[in-house]
N, C-alpha and C positions, 0 to 999 in steps of 0.2 A: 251773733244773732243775724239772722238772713235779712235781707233788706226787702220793707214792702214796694211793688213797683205798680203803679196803675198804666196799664196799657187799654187805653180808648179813640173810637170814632170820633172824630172833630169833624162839625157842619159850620154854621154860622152863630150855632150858641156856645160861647166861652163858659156861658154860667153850667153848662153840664158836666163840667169837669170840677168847676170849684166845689160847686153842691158837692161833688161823689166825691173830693177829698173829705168837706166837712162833715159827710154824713158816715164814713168808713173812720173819721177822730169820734167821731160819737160809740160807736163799739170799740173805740178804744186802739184802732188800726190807724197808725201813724205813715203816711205815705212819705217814700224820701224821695223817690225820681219818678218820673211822667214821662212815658211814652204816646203820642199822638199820630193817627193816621191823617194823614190832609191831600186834601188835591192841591191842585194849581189853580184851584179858583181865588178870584182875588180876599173876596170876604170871611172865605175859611183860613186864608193868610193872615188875613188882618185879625181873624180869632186866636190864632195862634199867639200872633205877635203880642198883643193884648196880655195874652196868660203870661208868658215867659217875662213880661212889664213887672204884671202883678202878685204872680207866685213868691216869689224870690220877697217880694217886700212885706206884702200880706202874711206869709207861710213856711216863708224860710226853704222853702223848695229850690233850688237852681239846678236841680237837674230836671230839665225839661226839652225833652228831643222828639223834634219830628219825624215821624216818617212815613215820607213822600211817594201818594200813591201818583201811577203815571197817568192819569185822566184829569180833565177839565173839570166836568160835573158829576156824573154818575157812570155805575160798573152796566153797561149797554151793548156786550155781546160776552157772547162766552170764552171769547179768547181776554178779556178783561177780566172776568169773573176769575180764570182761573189762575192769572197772572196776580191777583188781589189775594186769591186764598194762598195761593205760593209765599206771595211776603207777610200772610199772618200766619201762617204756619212757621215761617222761617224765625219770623218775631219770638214769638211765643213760646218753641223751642228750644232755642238760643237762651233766651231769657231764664228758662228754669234750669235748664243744662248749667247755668253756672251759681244756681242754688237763690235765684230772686223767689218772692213770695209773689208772684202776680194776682191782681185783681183787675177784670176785666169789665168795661164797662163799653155796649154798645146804644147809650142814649142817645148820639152826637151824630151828624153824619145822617147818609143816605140810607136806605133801607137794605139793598142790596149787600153793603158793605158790611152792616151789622150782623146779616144772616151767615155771614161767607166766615168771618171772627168766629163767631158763635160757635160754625161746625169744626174751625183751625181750634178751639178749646175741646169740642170731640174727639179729636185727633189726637191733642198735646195736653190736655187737662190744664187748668189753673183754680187759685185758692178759690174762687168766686167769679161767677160769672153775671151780671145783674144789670138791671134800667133804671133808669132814675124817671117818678113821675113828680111833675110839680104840677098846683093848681094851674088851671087855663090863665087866670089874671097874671099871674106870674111868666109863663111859659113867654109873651111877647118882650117883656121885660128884659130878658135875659138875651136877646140877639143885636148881633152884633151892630147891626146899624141904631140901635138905640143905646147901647155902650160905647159909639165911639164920642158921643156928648159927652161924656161925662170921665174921659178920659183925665182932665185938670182938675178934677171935683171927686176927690178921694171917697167921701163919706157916701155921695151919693153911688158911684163905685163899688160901694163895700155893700150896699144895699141892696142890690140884684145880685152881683156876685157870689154873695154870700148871706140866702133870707135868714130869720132866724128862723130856729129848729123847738124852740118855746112856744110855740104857737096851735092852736088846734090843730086834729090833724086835715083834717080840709083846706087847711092854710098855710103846710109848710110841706117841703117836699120829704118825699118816702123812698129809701133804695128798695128794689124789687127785685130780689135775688130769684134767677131762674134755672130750671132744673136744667142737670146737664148727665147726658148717656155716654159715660166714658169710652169710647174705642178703642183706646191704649192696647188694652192687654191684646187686642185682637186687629194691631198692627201688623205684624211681620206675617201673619195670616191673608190679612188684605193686601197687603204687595205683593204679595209673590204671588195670590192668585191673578190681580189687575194685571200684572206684567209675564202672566200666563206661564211662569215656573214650577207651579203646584199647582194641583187640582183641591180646591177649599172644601173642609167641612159642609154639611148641609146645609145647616146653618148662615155660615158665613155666605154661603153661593147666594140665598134665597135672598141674603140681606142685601146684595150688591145686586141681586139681578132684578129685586123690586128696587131699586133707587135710579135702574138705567144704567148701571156700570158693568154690569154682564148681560150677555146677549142670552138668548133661551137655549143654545147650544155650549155653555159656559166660555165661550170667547169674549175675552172684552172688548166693550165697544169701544166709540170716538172718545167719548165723556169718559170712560172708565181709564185709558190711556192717557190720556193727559191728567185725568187724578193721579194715576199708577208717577206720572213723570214727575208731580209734585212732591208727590210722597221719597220718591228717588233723591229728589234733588236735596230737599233737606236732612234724609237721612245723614248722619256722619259731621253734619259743623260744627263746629268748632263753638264753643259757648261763650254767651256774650262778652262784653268787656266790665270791669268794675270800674270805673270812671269816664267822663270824657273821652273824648277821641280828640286826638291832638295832633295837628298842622301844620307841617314845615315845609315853606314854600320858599324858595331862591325869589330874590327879588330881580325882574327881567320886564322886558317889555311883555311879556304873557301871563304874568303871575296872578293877576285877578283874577283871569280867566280857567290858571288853571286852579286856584285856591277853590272857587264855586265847584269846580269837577269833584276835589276830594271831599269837601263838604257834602257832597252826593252820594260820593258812595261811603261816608262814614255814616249818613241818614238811611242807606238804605241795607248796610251789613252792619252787626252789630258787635261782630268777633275782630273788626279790626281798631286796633291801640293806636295805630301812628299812620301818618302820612307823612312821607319825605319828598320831595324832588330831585331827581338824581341828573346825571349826564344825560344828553341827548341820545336817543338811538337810533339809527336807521336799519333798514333793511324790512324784512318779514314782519308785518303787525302781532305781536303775541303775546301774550300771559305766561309766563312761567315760574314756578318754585323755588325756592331756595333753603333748604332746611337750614334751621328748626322750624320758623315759623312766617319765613316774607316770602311776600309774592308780588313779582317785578312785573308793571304794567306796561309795554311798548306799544302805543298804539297812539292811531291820529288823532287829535282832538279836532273833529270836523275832519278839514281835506287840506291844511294850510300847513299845519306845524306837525312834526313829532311830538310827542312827552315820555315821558319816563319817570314813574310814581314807584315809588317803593313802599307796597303795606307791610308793617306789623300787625300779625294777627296771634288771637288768644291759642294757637292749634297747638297741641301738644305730641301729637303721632302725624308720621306721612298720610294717612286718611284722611283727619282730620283737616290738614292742610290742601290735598288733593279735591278736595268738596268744594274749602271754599274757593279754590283755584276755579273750579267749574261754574259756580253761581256765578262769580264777577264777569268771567268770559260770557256767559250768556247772557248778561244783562249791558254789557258793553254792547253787544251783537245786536240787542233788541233794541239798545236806544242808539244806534247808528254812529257807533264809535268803531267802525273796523274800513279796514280799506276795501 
């Protein structure tokens, strides 16, 4: 049987995830692993960390993985926006590519973030896409700075975390499943038009060029091209992993440093199984292949040392691996890991 997964926005309320576990056991939908979107904000950390405390003991949950959008606080230009929908697309893909049941919740988290999920489930569909409303009295209850009281103090813990669901309905929170216009079928219709290969249906043209993504002369625009490049990008990955990601690091004077790096990128790809640390490299900074399935990372960490990370990934065809060779490279590139 397919495993249920909840992939959600995380803000500073931890109780929006608990709720949408306990309110998806109420119809009877058993969540096994939790995928979480987070910033680098310290209090969205601290909600994290909170969960991953109290899933495990409360729920029996322990698969509980973040994944780290690259902003501080909010998605505040369009080169963020589209680098956000990039990694829920990638998510969300990935995730059913290897046969998870995703249920998708954007309570949690900044607004931006939610709308950007939302259209990455237009894109990639999932079982449910939905919000969670709870009473105003309750909603201050539930954040984080008033949870971290109560951190020693289980019961009262259990109390926001988790209100009861026996209660009027004015009184207990409601999941708010919301409609979703699937674009699947009319995927490989939209890239090839955005990336200006085909000329689209009528239809299709009218849809993209009221949205901004095609010009009135059917050329795509700025927006359209960089959708066009997301949709590229995730095309062909390699499908998630079925357990943890797992870390093998040589113990060295650099090994913390480089153990945080792999933890990074097992946070932010989800097809790769293993991290090892291999020999030192020199020479040429580069990403390359090695069939069946690893892809050897040579590149600076900063401007000080080499490294040399050996992934395991789930890719089962040269494509499949050749993709994800692509993402990691360009995500090295973006966070200032190349010489």
């Amino acid at each position: 049987m397919s495993k249920n997964l909840l992939l959600a926005t995380l803000g500073t309320s931890p109780a929006v995830v608990t709720e949408a576990v306990d309110l998806l056991r109420e119809e009877d939908i058993t969540i096994s692993g939790i995928y979480v979107f987070v910033t680098k904000d310290r209090d969205v950390w601290d909600s994290f960390t909170l969960l991953a405390e109290h899933l495990p003991q409360h729920d029996g949950i322990t698969w509980i993985h973040p994944v780290e959008v690259g902003v501080y606080d909010d998605i505040d230009s369009t080169d963020a926006a589209v680098e956000f929908l990039a990694l829920a697309s990638q998510q969300l893909k990935t995730l059913r590519d290897a046969g998870y049941r995703v249920y998708v919740s954007i309570a949690g988290g900044r607004k931006a973030m939610a709308a950007l999920l939302a259209l990455a489930v237009q894109f990639y569909g999932a079982e449910r896409l939905f919000h969670i409303w709870v009473p105003p009295w309750l909603e201050a209850e539930g954040e984080i700075d008033k949870l971290r009281d109560y951190r020693n103090w289980p019961e009262k813990l259990n109390e926001f975390l988790h209100p009861r669901l026996d209660m009027d309905a004015e009184d207990r929170p409601h999941l708010i499943t919301l409609p979703v216009i699937g674009l699947f079928p009319f995927m490989d219709d939209i890239r090839t038009a955005l990336t200006g290969q085909a000329e689209p249906a009528r239809e299709i043209r009218r849809l993209l060029r009221d949205n901004g993504l095609l010009a009135p002369d059917g050329k795509p625009t700025e927006l359209g091209q960089r959708i066009a490049e997301v949709l590229e990008s995730v095309e062909g990955l390699p499908p998630a992993r079925q357990a943890e990601c797992q870390i093998h690091i040589a113990k060295h004077h650099y090994s913390d440093r480089l153990e945080r790096f792999a933890r990074q990128l097992c946070s932010r790809f989800p097809f790769i199984t293993e991290i090892r640390s291999g020999e030192w490299g020199s020479g040429q900074a580069k990403v390359k292949i090695e069939a069946p399935n690893v892809i050897r990372v040579f590149k600076p960490l900063g401007t000080d040392f080499p490294l040399q990370l050996i992934l395991t990934t789930t890719a089962k065809t040269t494509g499949e691996l050749e993709a994800a060779r692509r993402n990691i490279e360009e995500f090295l590139f973006k966070n200032g890991f190349h010489s």
